[in-house]
C-alpha positions as CSV (number, residue, x, y, z in Angstrom):
1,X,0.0,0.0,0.0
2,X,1.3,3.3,-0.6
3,X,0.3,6.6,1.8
4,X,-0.4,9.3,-0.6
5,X,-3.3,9.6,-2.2
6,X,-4.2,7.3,-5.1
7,X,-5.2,9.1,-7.9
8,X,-8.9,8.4,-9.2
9,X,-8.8,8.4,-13.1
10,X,-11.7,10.7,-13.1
11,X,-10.3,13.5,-11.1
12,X,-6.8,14.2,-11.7
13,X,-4.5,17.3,-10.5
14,X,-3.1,20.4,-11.8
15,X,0.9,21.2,-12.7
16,X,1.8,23.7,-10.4
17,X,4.4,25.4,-12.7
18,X,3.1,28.5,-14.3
19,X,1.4,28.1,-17.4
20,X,3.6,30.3,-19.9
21,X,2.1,29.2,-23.6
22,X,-0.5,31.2,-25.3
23,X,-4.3,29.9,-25.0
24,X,-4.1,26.8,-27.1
25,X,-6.3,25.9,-30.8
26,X,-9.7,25.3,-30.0
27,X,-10.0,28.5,-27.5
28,X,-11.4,31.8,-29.2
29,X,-11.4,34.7,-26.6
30,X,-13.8,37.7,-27.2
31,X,-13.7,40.9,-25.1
32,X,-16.6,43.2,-24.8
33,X,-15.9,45.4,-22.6
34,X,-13.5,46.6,-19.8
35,X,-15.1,43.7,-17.3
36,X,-16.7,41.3,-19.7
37,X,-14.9,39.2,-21.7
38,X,-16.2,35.5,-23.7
39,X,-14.4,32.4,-23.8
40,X,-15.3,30.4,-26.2
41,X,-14.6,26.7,-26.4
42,X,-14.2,25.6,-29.5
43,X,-11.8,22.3,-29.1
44,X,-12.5,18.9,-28.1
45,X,-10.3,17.8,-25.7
46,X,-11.4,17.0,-21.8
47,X,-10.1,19.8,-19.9
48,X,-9.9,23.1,-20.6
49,X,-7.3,25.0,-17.7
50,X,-8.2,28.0,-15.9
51,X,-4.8,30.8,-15.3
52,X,-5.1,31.3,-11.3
53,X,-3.3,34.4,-9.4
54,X,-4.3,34.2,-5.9
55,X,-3.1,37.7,-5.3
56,X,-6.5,39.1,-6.9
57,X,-10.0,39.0,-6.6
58,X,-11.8,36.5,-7.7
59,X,-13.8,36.4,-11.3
60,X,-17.4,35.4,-12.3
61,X,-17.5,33.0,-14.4
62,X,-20.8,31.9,-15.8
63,X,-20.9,28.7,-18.0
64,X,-23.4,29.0,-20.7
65,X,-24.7,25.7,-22.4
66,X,-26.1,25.6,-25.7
67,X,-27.0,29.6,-24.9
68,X,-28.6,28.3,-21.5
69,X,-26.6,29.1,-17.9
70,X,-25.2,25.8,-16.4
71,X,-23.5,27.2,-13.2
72,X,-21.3,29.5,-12.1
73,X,-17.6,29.4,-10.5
74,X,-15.7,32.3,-9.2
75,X,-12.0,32.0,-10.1
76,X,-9.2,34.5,-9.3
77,X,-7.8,34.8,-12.6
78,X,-4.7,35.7,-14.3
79,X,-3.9,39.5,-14.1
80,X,-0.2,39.9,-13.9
81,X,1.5,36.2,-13.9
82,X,-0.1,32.4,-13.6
83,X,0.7,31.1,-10.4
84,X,-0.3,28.0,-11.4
85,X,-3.5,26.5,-13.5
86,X,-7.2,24.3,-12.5
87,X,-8.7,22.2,-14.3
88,X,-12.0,22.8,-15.6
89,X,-14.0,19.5,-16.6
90,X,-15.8,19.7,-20.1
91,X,-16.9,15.9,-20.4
92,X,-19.9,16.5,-19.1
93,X,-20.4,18.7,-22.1
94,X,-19.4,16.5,-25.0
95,X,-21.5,17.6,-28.2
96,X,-22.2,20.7,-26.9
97,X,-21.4,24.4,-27.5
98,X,-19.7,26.0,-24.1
99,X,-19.1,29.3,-23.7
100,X,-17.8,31.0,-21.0
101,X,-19.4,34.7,-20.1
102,X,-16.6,36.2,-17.2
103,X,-17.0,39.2,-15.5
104,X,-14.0,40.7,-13.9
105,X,-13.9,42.4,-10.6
106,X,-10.5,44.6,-11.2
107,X,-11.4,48.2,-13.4
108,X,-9.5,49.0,-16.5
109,X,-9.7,52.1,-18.4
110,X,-10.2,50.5,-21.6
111,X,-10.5,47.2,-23.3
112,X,-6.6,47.7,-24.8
113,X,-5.8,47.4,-20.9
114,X,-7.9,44.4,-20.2
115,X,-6.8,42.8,-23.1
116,X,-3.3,42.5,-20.9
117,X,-4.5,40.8,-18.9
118,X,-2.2,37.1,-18.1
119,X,-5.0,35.1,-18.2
120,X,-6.3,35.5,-21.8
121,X,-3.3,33.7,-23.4
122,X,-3.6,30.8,-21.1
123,X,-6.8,29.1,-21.3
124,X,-5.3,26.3,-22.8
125,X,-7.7,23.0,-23.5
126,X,-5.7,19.0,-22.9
127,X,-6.9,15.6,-22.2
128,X,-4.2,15.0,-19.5
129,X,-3.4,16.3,-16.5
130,X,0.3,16.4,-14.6
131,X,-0.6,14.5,-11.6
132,X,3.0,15.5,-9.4
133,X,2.8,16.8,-6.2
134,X,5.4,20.6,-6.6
135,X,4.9,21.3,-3.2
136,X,7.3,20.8,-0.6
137,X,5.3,20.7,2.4
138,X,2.9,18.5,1.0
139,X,2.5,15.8,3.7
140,X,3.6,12.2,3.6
141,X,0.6,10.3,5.3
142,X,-2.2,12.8,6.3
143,X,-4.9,13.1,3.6
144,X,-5.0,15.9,1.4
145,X,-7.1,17.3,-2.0
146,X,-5.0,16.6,-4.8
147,X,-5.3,19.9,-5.7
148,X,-7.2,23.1,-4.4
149,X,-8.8,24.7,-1.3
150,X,-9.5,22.3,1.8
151,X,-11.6,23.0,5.0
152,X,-14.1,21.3,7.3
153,X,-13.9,17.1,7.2
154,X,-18.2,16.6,6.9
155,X,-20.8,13.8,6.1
156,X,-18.1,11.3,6.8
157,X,-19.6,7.4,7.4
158,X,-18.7,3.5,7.1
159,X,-20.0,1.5,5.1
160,X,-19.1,-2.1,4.1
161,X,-15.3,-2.1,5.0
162,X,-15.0,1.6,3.6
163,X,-14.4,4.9,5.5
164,X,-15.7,7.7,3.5
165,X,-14.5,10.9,4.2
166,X,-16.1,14.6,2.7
167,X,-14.9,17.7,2.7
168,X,-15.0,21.5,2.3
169,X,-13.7,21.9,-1.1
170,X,-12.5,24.4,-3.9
171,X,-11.9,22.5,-7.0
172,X,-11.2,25.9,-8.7
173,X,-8.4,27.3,-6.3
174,X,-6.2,27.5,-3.4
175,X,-8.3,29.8,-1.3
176,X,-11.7,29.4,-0.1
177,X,-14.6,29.5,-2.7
178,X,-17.0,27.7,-4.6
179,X,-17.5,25.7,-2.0
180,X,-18.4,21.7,-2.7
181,X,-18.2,18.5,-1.3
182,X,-14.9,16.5,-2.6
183,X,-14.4,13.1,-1.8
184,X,-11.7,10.5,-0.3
185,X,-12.3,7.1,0.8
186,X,-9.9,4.1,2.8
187,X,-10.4,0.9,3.6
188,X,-7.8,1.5,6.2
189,X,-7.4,5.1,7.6
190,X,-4.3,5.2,6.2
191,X,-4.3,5.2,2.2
192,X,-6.9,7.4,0.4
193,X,-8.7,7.1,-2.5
194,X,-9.4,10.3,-4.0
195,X,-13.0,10.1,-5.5
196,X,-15.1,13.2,-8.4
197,X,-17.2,15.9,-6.4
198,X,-19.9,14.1,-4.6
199,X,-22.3,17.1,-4.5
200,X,-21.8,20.7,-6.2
201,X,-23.2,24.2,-5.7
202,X,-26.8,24.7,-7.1
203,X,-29.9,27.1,-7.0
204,X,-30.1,27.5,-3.1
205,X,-26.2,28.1,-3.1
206,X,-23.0,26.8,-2.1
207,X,-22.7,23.5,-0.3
208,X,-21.4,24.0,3.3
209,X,-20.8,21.2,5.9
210,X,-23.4,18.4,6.8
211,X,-23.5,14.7,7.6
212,X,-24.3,11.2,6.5
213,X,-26.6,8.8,7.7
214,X,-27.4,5.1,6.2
215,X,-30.4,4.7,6.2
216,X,-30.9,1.1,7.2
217,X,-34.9,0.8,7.5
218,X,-36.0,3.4,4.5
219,X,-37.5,6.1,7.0
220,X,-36.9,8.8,4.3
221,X,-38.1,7.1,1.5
222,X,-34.9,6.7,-0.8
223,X,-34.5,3.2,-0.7
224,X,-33.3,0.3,2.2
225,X,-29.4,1.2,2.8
226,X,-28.7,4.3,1.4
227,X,-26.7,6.7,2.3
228,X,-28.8,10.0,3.3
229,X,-26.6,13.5,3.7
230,X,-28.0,16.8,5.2
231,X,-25.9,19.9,4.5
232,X,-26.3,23.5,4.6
233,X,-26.8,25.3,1.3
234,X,-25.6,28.6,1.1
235,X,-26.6,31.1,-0.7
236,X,-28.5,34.3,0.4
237,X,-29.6,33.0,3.9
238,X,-28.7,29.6,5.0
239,X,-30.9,26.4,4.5
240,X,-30.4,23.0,5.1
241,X,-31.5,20.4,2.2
242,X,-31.2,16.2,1.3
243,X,-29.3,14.6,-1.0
244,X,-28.8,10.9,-1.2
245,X,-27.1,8.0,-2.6
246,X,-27.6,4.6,-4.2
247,X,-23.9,3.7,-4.7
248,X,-22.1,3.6,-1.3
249,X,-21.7,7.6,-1.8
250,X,-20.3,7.7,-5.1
251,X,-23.0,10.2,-6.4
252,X,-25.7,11.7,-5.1
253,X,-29.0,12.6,-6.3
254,X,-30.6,16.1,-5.1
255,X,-33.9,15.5,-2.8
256,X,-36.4,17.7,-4.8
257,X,-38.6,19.2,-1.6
258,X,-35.0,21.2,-0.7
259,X,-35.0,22.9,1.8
260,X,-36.3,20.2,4.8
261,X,-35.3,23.3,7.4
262,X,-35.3,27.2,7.3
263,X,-34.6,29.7,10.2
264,X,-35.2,33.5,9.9
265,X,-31.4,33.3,11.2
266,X,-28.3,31.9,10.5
267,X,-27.6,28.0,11.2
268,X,-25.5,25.5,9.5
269,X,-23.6,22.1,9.7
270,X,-26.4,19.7,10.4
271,X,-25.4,16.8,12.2
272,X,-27.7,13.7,12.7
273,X,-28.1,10.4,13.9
274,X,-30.0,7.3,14.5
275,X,-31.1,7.0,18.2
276,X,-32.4,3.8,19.1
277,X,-34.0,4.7,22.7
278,X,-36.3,7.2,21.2
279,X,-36.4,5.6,17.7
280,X,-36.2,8.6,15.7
281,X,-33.3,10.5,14.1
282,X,-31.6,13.3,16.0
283,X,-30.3,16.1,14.5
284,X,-27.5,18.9,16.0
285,X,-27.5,22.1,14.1
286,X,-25.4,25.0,14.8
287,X,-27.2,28.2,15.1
288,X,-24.0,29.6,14.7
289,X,-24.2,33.4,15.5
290,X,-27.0,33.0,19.1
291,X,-24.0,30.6,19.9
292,X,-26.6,27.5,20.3
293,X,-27.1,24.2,19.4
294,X,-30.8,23.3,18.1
295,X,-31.7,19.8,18.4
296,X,-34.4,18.2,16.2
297,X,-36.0,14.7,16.0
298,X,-37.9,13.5,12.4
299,X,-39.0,10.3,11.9
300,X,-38.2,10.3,8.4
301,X,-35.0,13.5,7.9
302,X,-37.6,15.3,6.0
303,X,-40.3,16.8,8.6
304,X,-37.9,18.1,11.6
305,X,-39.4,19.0,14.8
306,X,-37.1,21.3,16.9
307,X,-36.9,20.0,20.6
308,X,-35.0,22.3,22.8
309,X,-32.1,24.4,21.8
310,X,-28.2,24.4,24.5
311,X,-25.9,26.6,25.0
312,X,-26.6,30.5,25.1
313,X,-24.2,32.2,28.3
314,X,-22.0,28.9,28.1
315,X,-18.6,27.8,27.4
316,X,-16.6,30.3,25.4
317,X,-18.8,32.6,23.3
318,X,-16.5,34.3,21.1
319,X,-16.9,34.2,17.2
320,X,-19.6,31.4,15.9
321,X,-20.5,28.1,17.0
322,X,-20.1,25.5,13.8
323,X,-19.9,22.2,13.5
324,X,-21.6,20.2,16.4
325,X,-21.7,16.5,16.9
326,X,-23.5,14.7,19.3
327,X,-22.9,11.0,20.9
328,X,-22.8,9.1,24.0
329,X,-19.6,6.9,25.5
330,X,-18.6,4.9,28.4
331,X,-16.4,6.5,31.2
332,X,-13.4,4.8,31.4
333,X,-13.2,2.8,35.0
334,X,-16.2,3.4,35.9
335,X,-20.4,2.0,34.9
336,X,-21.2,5.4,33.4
337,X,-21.8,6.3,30.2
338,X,-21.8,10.3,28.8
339,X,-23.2,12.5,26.2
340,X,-20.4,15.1,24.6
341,X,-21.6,17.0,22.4
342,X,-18.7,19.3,20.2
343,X,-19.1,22.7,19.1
344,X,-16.0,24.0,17.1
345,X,-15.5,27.8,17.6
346,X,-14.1,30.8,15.3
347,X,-12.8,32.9,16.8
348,X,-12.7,32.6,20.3
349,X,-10.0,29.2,20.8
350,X,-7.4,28.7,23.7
351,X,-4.4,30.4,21.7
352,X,-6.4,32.3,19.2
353,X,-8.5,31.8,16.0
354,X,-10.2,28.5,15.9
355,X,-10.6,25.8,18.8
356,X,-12.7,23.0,19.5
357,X,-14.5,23.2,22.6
358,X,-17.1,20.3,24.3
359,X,-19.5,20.1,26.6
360,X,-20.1,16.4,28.8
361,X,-23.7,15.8,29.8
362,X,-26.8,13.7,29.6
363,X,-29.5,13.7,26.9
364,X,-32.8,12.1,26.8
365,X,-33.8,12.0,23.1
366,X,-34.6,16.1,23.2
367,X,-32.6,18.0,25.7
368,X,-28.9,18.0,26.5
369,X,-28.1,19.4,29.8
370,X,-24.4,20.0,30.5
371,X,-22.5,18.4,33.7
372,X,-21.4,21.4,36.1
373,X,-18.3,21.8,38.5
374,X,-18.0,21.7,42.4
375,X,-19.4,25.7,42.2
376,X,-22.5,24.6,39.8
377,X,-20.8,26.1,36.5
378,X,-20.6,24.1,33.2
379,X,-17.1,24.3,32.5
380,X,-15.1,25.5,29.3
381,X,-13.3,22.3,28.2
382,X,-11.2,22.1,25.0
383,X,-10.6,19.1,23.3
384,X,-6.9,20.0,21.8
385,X,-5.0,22.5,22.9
386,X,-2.6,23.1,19.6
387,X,-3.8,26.0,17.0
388,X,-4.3,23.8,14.2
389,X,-7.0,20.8,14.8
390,X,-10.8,22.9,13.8
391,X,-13.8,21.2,12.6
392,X,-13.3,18.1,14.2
393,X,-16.5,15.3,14.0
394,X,-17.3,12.0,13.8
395,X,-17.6,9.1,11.1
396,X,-21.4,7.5,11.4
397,X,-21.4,4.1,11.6
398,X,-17.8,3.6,12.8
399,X,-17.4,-0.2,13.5
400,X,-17.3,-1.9,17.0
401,X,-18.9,1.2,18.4
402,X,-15.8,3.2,18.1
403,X,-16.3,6.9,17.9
404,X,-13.7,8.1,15.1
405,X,-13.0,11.5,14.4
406,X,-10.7,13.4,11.9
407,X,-10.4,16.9,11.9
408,X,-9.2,20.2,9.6
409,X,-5.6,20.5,10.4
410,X,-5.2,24.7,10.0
411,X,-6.4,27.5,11.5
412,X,-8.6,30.2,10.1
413,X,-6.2,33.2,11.3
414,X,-3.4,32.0,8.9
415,X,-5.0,29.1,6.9
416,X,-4.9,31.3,2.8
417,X,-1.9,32.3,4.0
418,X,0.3,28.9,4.4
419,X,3.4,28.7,2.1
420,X,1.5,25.9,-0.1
421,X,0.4,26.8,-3.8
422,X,-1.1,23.2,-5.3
423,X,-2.9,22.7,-2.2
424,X,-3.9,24.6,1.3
425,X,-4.5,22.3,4.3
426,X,-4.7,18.3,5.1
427,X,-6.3,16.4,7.6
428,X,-5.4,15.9,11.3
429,X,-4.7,11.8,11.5
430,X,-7.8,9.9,12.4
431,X,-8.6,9.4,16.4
432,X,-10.8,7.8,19.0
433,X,-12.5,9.2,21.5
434,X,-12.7,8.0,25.2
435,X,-13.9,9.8,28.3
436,X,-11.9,9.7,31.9
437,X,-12.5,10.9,35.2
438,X,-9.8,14.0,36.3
439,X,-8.7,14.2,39.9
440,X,-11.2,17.1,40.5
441,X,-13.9,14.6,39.4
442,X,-14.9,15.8,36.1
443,X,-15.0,14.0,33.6
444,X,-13.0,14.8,30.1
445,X,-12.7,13.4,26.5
446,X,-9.4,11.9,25.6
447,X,-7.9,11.4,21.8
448,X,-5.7,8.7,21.1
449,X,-4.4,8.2,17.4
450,X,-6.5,5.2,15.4
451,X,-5.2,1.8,15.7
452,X,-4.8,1.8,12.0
453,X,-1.9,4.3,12.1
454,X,0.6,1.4,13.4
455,X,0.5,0.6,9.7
456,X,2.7,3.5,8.9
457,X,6.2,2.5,11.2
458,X,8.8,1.8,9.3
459,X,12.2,1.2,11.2
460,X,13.0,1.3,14.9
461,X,15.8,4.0,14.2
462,X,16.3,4.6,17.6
463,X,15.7,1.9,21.0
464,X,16.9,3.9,24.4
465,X,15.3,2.2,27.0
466,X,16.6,4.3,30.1
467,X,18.9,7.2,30.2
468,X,19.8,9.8,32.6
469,X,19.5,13.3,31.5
470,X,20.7,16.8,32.7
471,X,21.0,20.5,31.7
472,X,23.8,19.1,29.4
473,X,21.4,17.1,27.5
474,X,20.9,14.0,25.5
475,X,20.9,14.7,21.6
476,X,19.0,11.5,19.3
477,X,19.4,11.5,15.2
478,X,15.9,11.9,13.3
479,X,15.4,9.8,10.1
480,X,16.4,12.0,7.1
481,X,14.6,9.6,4.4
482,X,11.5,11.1,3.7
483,X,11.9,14.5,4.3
484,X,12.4,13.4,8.2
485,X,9.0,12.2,8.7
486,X,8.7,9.6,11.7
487,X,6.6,8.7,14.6
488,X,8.1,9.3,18.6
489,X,7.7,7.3,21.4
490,X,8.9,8.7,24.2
491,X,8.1,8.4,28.4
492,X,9.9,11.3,30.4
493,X,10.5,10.6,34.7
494,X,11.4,14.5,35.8
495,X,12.9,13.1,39.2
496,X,14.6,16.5,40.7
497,X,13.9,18.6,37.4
498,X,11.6,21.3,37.1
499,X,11.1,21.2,33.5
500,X,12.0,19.1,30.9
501,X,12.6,20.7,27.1
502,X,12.4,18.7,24.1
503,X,14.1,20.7,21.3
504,X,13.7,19.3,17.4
505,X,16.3,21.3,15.1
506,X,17.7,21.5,12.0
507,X,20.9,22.6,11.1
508,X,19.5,26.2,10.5
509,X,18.9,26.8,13.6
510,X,15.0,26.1,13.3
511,X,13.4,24.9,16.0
512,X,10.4,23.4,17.9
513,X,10.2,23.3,21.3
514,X,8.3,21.1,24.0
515,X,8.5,21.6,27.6
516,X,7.4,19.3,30.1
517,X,6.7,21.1,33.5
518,X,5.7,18.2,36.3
519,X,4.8,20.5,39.2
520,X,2.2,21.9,36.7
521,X,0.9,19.1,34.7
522,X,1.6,21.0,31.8
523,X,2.8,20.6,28.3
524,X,4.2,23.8,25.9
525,X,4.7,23.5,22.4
526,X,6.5,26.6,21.2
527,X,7.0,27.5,17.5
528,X,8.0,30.9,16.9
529,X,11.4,29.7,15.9
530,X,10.2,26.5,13.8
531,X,11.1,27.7,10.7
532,X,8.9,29.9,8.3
533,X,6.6,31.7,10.4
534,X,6.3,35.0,9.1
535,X,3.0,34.7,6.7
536,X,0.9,36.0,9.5
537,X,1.5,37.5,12.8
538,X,-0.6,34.8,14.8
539,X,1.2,32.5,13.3
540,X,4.2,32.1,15.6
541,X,2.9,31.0,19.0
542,X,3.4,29.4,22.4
543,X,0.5,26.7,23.2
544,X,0.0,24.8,26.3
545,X,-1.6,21.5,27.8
546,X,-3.0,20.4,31.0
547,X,-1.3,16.5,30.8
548,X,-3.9,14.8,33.6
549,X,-1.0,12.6,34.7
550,X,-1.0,13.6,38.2
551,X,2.8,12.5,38.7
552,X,6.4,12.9,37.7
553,X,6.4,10.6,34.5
554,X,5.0,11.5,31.2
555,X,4.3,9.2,28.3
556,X,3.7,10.9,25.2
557,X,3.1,9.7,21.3
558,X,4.9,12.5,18.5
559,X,3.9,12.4,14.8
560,X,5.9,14.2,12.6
561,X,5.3,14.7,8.8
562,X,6.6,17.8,6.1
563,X,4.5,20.3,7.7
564,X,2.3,19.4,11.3
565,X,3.9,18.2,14.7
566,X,0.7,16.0,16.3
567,X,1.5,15.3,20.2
568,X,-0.4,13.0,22.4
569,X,0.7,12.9,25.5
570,X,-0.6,10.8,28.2
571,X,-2.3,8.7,26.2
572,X,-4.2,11.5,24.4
573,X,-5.7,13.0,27.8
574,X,-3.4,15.9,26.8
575,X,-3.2,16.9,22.7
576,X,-1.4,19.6,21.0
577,X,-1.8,20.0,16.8
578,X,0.0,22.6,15.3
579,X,1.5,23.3,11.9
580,X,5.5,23.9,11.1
581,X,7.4,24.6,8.4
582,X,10.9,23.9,8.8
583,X,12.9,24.9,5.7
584,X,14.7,21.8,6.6
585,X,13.0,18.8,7.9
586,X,14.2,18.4,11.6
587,X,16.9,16.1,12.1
588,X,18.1,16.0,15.5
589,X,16.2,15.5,19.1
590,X,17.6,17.0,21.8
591,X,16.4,16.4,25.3
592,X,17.5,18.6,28.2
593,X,16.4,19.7,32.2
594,X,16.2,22.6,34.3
595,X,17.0,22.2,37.7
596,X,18.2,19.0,38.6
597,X,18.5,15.6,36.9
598,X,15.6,13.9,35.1
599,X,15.5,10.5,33.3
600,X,14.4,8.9,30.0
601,X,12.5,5.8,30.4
602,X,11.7,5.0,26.9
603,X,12.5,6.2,23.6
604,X,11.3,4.7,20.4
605,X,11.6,6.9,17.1
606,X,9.9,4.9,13.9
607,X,10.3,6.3,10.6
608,X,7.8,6.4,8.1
609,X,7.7,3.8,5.4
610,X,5.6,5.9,2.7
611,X,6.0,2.9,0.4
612,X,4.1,0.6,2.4
């Protein structure tokens, strides 16, 4: 098996290199005007390639039909230079006249001056695509688009031995736009299939995030077994409308009574589920600017009945309250079982931009109602405590009642800005959630890395199984194949030590830098040295976890790949996710103290066997 993606012969990638040729045979371009301008197709070939420069504002582009309007995209094209080129699919069309009517959003004097424009001579039409990845941070082993804008994971489920995983896509750019559901599926968490746009903008608007249900009994209507997905359309106000499929999620076919729900306000990312006490479907949706979660029940996902809504003067109520998902596990140790229910924030997380806070509770079919602390408040709990993990929910479905989550692996503050081109973001690796008991007897939700993951190691590079360590330091060599990707397994004893730093470098000089401070229960992960961090200003940043270990030693699980550090420490009751980007990949661990002698009581560093 190999870890990136597989390429799907239906949706192939863009070359990254700037397009330079003038617009091919079979491409007539007309100009009417300072803002309008026709591109006529005119060729037969299965692509025609779209000139992007992210630096400007994005075009209309209207496709017209056989004189009739199909859709329409908005594309930031060419002005100056081609930063690189999209594909545009035109087999859909075959037989056909297309025509495409663009309005530009920059001014120009006169038509001589828009005529100048880069993007004119590079429409350019082919039947193949260059499928190589150009960009360096690219990661190894986390999923990514092959090409194009990324956000929220959404109507992710499993079905027969497959994981299907959605997402917030642009297939028409690097920055966030046109926004559609793309499509990956796994049969083992690790390798990803890369699958055509499962469902595209239409008359109510955009597609934003939803979920996916099977349904098993046809309650809806669509047939025994299929695959039923709720999203928000968004266009002038936000609705939320059915779509459903026949073929495991392939396609899916437009339910024509759209929309099922409308609010005089803003809500979106409708999350539901089965639930088998009150044998009707539940359904979480974010109403995202009252800072609520509404909860429905519908015994068939058309006719929704809202129930109670949760959350208004609660947890952190900064920026909007988006994607929510619902679902009940056991409390390890004890005979308990909890509802958490997630509500991703924008702005408003622990270290700035977006975070991922959760509530713990109990909920009888219509109301949640949120545990409280020793003073009767319902505490603000945050499931990771990196800048970089946003969006995070739940496949449906998930086998031997495992509750697996994946999650957006950028932040909103800096996410257009990251120094990728072919691509912006990937996914956090997949995890399971668990709930434990703290020492102030709350109860909290840990995330431990899925069991699929031990797939990737590669080598044992490194085996310490005790060391003593000291101001002076220990110093361990990091795999270089592979760009230094590589998995860490390390358990830290602080003994006299009041702190315990673990520094990954390159030669450069570039660091990241994880402190361990016992007497606190705390975890830092500092990255304002770790290499390019000058895109934004909230880029570089110091984050901190509580580690719930309650003693001196510290277990913690470190995955490393081109361009994210992932760190789980004490068995995931402590997680920090945070982008780097190293101009070197790190290749050297160095382990030091402060204040007296500590020891190393295991060390395992795997590398990363991409070829597996």
């Amino acid at each position: 098996m190999k870890l990136k993606s597989k390429i799907a012969a239906a949706l192939m990638t863009l070359p990254l290199a700037a397009v330079t040729a003038n617009a091919a045979d079979g491409v007539k371009v007309e100009h009417l005007g300072t803002n309008n301008t026709l591109v006529r197709v005119e060729g037969n070939s299965r692509y025609l390639m779209l000139p992007v420069q992210e630096a400007y504002d994005d075009a209309t582009v209207n496709v017209v039909v056989d004189g009739k309007l199909d859709k329409t995209i908005y594309v930031r094209l060419a002005k100056s230079k081609v930063d690189y080129s999209v594909p545009f699919d035109l087999s859909p069309y075959e037989g056909h006249d297309v025509v495409l009517n663009i309005v530009t959003s920059q001014n120009r004097s006169t038509v001589r001056e828009a005529k100048e424009d880069a993007c004119w001579n590079n429409f350019q039409l082919t039947d193949t695509i260059d499928v190589t990845n150009h960009e360096k941070y690219r990661p190894a082993y986390h999923h990514t688009p092959l090409y194009g804008w990324m956000n929220d994971p959404n109507g992710m489920f499993y079905k027969d031995g497959v994981w299907h995983l959605y997402y917030q896509w642009n297939p028409y750019g690097s920055k966030w736009q046109n926004m559609t559901w793309g499509h990956s599926s796994s049969k083992d968490l690790v390798n990803w299939t890369n699958h055509p746009a499962a469902i595209e903008p239409n008359g109510f608007g955009s597609v934003f995030s939803g979920s996916s249900a099977i349904d098993y009994e046809n309650s809806a209507g669509f047939g025994k077994d299929a695959v039923v997905a709720m999203y928000t359309s968004a266009g002038a106000s936000q609705i939320q409308s059915l779509a459903y499929s026949h073929d495991n999620g392939e396609t899916f076919t437009i339910y024509p009574g759209n929309p099922v729900i409308t609010l005089e306000s803003e809500a979106r990312d409708p999350n539901m589920f089965w639930n088998p006490e009150t044998k009707l479907w539940t359904l979480i949706l974010a109403h995202a600017l009252d800072h609520e979660m509404l909860i429905f029940t519908s015994s068939d996902m058309k006719e929704w009945t809202l129930q109670s809504s949760f959350g208004k003067g609660l947890g952190a109520q900064d920026g909007v309250w988006e994607c929510p998902d619902l679902f009940e596990l056991p409390v390890e140790g004890t005979d308990q079982s909890k509802w958490v229910l997630f509500c991703n924030i924008n702005p408003g997380g622990p270290f700035g931009g977006s975070g991922i806070q959760y509530f713990i509770g109990d909920f009888d079919g219509k109301t949640f109602t949120a545990d409280t602390d020793a003073d009767g408040n319902v505490p603000t709990k945050w499931l990771d405590y990196g800048k970089d993990n946003y969006a995070i929910v739940s496949w449906s479905d998930a086998p031997d009642n495992r509750r697996t989550v994946i999650g957006w692996m950028s932040n909103w503050q800096y996410a257009a800005e990251v120094p990728t081109k072919q691509f912006r973001s990937a996914n956090t690796l997949p995890r399971e959630i668990s709930l434990f008991k703290g020492a102030d007897g709350q109860i909290y939700a840990a995330q431990t890395p899925s069991p699929e993951l031990n797939a990737l190691r590669g080598k044992l590079m490194t085996n310490v199984k005790s060391a003593s360590i000291n101001k002076k330091g220990k110093t361990y060599v990091l795999p270089t194949e592979n760009d230094g990707v590589c998995e860490i397994l390390l358990n830290v004893e602080s003994g006299r030590a009041a702190s315990i730093t673990m520094t990954f470098s390159n030669e450069k000089g570039e660091k990241s830098v994880l402190t361990y401070a016992a007497k606190d229960e705390t975890l830092t992960f500092d990255r304002r040295k770790s290499g390019i961090v000058d895109f934004s200003q909230d880029f570089p940043a110091v984050t901190a976890t509580p580690t719930f270990n309650g003693g001196e030693t510290l277990p913690m699980q470190i995955f490393i790949d081109r361009s994210s550090m992932e760190v789980f420490a004490n068995d995931g009751k402590g997680v920090m996710t945070n982008l780097v980007f190293p101009t070197t990949p790190y290749n050297k661990l160095t382990i030091t103290t402060d204040g007296g002698k500590a020891k190393i009581k295991d060390l395992k560093i795997y590398s990363i066997d991409i070829e597996k």
